[in-house]
Structure formats: C-alpha cells, structure tokens
RODO-2510 file (C-alpha; in nm, 4 decimals, decimal comma):
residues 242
     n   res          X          Y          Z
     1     x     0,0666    -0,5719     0,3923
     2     x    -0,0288    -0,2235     0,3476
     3     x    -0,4139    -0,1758     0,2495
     4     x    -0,5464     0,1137     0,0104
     5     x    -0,6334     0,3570     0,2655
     6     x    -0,2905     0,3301     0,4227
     7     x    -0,1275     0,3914     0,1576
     8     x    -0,3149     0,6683    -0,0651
     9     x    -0,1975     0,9957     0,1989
    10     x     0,1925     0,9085     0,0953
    11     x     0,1147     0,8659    -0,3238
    12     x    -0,1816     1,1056    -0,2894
    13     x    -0,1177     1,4506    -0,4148
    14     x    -0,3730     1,7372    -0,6033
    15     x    -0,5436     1,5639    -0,8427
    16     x    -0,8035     1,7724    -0,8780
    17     x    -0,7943     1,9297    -1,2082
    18     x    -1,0208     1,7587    -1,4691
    19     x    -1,2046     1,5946    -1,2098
    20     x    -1,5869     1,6827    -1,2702
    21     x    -1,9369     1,5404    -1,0649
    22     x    -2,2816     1,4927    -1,2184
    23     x    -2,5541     1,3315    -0,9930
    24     x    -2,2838     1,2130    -0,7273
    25     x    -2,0699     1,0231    -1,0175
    26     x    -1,7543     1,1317    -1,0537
    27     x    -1,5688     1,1504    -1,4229
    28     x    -1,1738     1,1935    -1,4246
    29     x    -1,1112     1,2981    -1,7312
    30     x    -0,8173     1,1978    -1,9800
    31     x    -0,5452     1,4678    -1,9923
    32     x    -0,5119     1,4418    -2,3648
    33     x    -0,6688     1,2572    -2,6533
    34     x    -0,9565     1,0252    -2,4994
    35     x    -0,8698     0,6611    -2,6305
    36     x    -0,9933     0,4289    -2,3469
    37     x    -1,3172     0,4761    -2,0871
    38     x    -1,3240     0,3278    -1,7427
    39     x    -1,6220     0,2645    -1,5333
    40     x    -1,5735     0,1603    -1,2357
    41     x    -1,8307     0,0455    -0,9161
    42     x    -1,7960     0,0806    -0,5699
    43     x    -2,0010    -0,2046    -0,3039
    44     x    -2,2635    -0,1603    -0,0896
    45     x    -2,2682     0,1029     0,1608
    46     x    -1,9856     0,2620    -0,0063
    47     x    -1,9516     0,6219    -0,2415
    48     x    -1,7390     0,6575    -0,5403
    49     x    -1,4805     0,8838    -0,3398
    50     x    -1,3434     0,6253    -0,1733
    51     x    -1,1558     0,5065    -0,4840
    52     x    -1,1047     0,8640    -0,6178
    53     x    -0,7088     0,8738    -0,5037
    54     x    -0,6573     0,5642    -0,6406
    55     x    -0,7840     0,5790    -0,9600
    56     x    -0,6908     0,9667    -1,0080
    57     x    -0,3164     0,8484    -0,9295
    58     x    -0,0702     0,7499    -1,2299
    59     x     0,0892     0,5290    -0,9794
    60     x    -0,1985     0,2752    -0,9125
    61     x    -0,4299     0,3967    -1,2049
    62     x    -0,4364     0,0615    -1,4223
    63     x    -0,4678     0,2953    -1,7295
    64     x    -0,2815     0,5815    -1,8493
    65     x    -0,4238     0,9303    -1,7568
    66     x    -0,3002     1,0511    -2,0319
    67     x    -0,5738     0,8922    -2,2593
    68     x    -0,8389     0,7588    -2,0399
    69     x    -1,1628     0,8557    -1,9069
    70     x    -1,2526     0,7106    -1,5661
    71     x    -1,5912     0,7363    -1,4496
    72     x    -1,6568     0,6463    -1,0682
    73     x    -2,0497     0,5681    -1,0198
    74     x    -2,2784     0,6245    -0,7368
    75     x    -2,4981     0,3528    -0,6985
    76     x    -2,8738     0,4863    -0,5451
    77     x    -2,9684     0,4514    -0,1963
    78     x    -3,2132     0,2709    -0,1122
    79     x    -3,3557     0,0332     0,2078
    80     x    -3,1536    -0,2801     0,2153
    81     x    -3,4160    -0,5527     0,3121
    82     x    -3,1520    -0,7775     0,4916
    83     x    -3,0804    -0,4512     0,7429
    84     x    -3,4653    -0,3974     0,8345
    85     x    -3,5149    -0,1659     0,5775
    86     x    -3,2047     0,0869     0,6541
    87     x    -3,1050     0,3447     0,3676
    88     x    -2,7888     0,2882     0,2462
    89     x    -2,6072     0,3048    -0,1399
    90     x    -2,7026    -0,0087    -0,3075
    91     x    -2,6859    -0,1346    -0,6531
    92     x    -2,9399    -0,3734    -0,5690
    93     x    -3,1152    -0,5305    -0,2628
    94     x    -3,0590    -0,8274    -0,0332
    95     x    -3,3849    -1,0065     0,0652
    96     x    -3,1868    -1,1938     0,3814
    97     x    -2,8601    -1,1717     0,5951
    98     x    -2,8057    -1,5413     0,5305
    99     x    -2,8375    -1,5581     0,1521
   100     x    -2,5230    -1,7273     0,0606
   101     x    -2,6788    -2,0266     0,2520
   102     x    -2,9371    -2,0661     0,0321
   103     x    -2,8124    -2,0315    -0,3136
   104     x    -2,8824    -2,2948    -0,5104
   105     x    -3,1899    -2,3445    -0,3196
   106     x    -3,4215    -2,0440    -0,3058
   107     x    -3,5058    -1,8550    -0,6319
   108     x    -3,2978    -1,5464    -0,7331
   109     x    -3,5756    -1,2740    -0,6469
   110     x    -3,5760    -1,4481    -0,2744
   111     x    -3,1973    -1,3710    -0,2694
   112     x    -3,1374    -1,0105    -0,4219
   113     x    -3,3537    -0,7458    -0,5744
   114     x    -3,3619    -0,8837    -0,9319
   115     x    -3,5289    -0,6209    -1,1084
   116     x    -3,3120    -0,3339    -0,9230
   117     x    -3,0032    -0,5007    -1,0113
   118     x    -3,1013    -0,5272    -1,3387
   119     x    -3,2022    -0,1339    -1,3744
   120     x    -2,8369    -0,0535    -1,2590
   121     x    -2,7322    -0,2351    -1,5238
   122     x    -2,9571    -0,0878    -1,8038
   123     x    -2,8169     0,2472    -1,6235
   124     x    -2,4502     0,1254    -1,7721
   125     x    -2,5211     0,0173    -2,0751
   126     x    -2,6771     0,3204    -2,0919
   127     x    -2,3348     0,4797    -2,0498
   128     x    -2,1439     0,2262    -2,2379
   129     x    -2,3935     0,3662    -2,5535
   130     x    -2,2607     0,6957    -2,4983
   131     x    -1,9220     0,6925    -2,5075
   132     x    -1,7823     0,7722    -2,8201
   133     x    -1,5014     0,5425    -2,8554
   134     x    -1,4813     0,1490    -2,9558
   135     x    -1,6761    -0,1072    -2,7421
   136     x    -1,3741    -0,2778    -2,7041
   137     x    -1,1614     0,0196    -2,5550
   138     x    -1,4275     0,0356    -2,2798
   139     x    -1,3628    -0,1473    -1,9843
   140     x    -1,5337    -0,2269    -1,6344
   141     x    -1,4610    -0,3043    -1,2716
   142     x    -1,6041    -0,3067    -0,9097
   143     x    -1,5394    -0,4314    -0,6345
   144     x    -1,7963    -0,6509    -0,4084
   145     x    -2,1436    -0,5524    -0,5236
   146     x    -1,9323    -0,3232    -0,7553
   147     x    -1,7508    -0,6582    -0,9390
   148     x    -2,1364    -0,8767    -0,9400
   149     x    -2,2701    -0,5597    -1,1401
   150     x    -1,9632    -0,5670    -1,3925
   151     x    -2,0030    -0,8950    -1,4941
   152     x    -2,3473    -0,8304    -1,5110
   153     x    -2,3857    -0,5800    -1,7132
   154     x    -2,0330    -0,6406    -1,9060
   155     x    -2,1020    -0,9924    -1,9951
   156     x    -2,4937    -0,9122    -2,0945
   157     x    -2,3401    -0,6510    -2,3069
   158     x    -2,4044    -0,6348    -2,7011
   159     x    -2,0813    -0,6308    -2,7631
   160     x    -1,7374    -0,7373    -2,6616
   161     x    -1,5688    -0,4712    -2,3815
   162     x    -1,2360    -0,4253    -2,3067
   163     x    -1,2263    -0,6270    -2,0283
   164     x    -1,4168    -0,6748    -1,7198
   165     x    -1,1633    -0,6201    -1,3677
   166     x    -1,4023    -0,7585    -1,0939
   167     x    -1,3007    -0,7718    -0,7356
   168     x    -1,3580    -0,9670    -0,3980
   169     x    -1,7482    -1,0487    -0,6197
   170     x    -1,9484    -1,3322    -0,7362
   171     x    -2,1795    -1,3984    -1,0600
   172     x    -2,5256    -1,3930    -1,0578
   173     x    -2,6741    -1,7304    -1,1762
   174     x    -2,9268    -1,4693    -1,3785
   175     x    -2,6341    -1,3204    -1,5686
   176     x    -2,6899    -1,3471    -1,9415
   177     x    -2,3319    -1,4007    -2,1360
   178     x    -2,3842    -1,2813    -2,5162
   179     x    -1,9993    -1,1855    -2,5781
   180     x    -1,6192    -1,2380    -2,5632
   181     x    -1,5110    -0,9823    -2,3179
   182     x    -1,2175    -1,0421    -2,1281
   183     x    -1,2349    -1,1208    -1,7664
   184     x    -1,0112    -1,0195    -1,4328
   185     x    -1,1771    -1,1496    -1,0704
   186     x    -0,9695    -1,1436    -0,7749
   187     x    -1,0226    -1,1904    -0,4518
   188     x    -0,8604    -1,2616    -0,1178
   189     x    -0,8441    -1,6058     0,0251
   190     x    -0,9583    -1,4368     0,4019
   191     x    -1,2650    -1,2367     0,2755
   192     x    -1,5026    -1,3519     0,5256
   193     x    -1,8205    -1,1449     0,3745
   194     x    -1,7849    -1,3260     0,0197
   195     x    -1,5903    -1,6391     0,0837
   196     x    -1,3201    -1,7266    -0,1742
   197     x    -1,4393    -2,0457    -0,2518
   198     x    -1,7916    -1,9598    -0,2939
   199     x    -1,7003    -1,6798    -0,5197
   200     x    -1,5093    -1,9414    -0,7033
   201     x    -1,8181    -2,1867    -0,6889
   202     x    -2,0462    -1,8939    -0,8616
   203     x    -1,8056    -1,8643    -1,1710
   204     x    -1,8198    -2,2159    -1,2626
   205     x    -2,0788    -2,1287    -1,5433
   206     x    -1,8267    -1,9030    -1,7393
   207     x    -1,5750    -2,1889    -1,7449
   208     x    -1,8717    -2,3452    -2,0308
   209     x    -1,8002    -1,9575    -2,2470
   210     x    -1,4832    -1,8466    -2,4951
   211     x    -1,4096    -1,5523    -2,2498
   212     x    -1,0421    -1,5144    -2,1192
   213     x    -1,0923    -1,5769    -1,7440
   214     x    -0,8590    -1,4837    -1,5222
   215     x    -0,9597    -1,6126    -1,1380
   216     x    -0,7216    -1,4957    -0,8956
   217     x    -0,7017    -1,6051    -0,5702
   218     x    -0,5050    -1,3253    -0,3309
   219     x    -0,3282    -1,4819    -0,0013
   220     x    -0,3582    -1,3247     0,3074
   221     x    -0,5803    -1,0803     0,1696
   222     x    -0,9541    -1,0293     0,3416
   223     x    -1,2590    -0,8075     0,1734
   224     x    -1,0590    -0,5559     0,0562
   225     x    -0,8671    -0,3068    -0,2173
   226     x    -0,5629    -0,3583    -0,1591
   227     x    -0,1930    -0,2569    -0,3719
   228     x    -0,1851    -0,6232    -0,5071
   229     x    -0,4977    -0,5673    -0,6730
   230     x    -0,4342    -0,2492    -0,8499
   231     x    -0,1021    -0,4201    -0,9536
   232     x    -0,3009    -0,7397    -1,1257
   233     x    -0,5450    -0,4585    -1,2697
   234     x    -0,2408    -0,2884    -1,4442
   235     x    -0,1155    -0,6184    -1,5879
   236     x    -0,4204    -0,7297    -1,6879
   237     x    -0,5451    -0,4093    -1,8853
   238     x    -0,1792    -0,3680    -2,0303
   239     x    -0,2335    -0,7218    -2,2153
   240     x    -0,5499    -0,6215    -2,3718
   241     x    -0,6076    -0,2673    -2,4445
   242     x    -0,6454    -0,2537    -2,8366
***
C-alpha cells in the first residue's frame, strides 16, 4: 500500500498559483466563488507543507478547488516537556513520554498542556469567526495532534460545522461538546504511537451526543496519511456539504 509521500511526486504538478502564507500558515485559495472553508492541522513535530500537495491536488483534495478555501495551520513551537524540554511545533504540550498509561488516572494538566491546547483552539475559533461564509460550510481536520485539536475546538464550537475529518487522534476527556457537527475519525489498526483501540476507548463519551460519528478503523495501516484516508475524507464531505 502506497503511503502519501510515495505517491504525491506522480499526481503532484504546479500548484502554486493562489497559494498565499501569513505567519507560516498556508491558505489555498478557491479558484472561483468561495462556498466552503477548510482548516486543516498537521501533528506534532510536523509543518503545514507536508500536506500542501495533497490538499492543493483535485485528485486527493476532499473538496472541490473550484469553491473552497483550504487553510493549512502552523501550530507554534514550543519545548515539549516529555522530550526534556526540546523545541519543536506543538499545538500543545506533553507533561510525560508514558501518558497514555495513565489516563484515567492522573489529572488532565499532568498529561498535556491544558491551557496551551486550549489557546490553539481559541486561535481557531478565532478563524472560524472570520470567515465569511455559513458555520456549517466550514469544516475541520488533522491528523494526530492535528485530529485531538479538531474535535476540540470543532465540537466546543458555538455552532454546528461542516464536519469534523480527524485522523490517527484521540478526544480529550476536557473537550466540551455544545453542537451537532458531523464527525469523520480514522485511524489505522497498526498505529503504534496512538493505539487503535485506545483511540477508540477515548471516543466513548461522544457515543452519549446527537453527532453523526463515523469511527473508522483502517487495516494494515500504521500512524499515517495514507490514499485510503483522503478517499474516506472525499466520501465523507460529499455526504454533507450543504
């Protein structure tokens, strides 16, 4: 099975033009009329560029080019307390290399950086706010810390998104649900840095909500983006954009 990176030199070709960057985000915008926004997260350690060929190409792009705005974020860098304190890009910190051992059992702000993770998520509302387009033709994604931060932030939302396309993630037991949005998580049955059933184990609270959940589980597959999941994206957003 052929992962993302493989793949992107053959489909990949100059998709430059309308591609603008403000404060190491990157915004791809719509070719025509702008219907639909797109924000999407990469995970820790990682920089919005890696996912620029995908989601700048009409062939894995879950949304049409044509009429969507997709806005890859930077997440800040900042010393990741599980590493000794090394600088890396981070929508929040980890307070111990063994957290997933302990959840359940030590408080949240023992396990992650509470309040940063919940100033990156002010950050997209924040965004959300400005777009000038209905809520629910807005829709967010990530993958790994990128897919926690969606469903933060598009669960704890004031209003119902377009949908919510998290990947190889978990949910915060801190994450406030106060709408409707749609929800996509997938992730691969061999990711050995978020294990598939303890992502599945995290999610349990939504099951108690009205939200369409979608839980995915992706054979074969380990922490990674790979074609299957931009495939499942494109389904998914093609049954509820408005």
């Amino acid at each position: 099975m052929l992962s993302l990176k493989e793949v992107i030199p053959a489909l990949t070709k100059d998709f430059t033009q309308g591609i603008t960057r403000v404060d190491k985000h990157i915004y791809i915008q719509p070719k025509k009329e702008h219907k639909y926004t797109f924000i999407w997260m990469h995970g820790l350690e990682d920089v919005p560029d890696s996912f620029l060929a995908g989601f700048n190409n009409p062939e894995l792009n879950p949304f049409d080019n044509q009429t969507t705005k997709v806005i890859l974020l930077c997440a800040p860098v900042r010393p990741l307390t599980k590493n000794k304190g090394e600088m890396m890009t981070s929508w929040y910190d980890i307070m111990i290399p063994n957290w997933k051992q302990f959840w359940g059992i030590k408080s949240d702000k023992e396990l992650w950086g509470v309040d940063q993770a919940i100033e990156s998520r002010n950050f997209i509302w924040s965004l959300i706010d400005q777009e000038p387009i209905p809520k629910n033709n807005i829709f967010i994604g990530g993958f790994s810390q990128g897919c926690c931060m969606s469903l933060l932030a598009g669960l704890g939302y004031k209003e119902s998104l377009g949908g919510i396309l998290g990947n190889s993630g978990y949910l915060f037991p801190f994450t406030e649900i106060k709408n409707k949005t749609p929800i996509q998580i997938l992730h691969g049955v061999e990711d050995e840095v978020i294990p598939y059933e303890f992502a599945e184990k995290s999610i349990q609270p939504l099951l108690k909500f009205e939200n369409n959940l979608e839980f995915i589980k992706l054979k074969g597959i380990e922490h990674a983006m790979m074609l299957d999941n931009f495939k499942l994206m494109k389904e998914f957003v093609a049954r509820h954009l408005s």
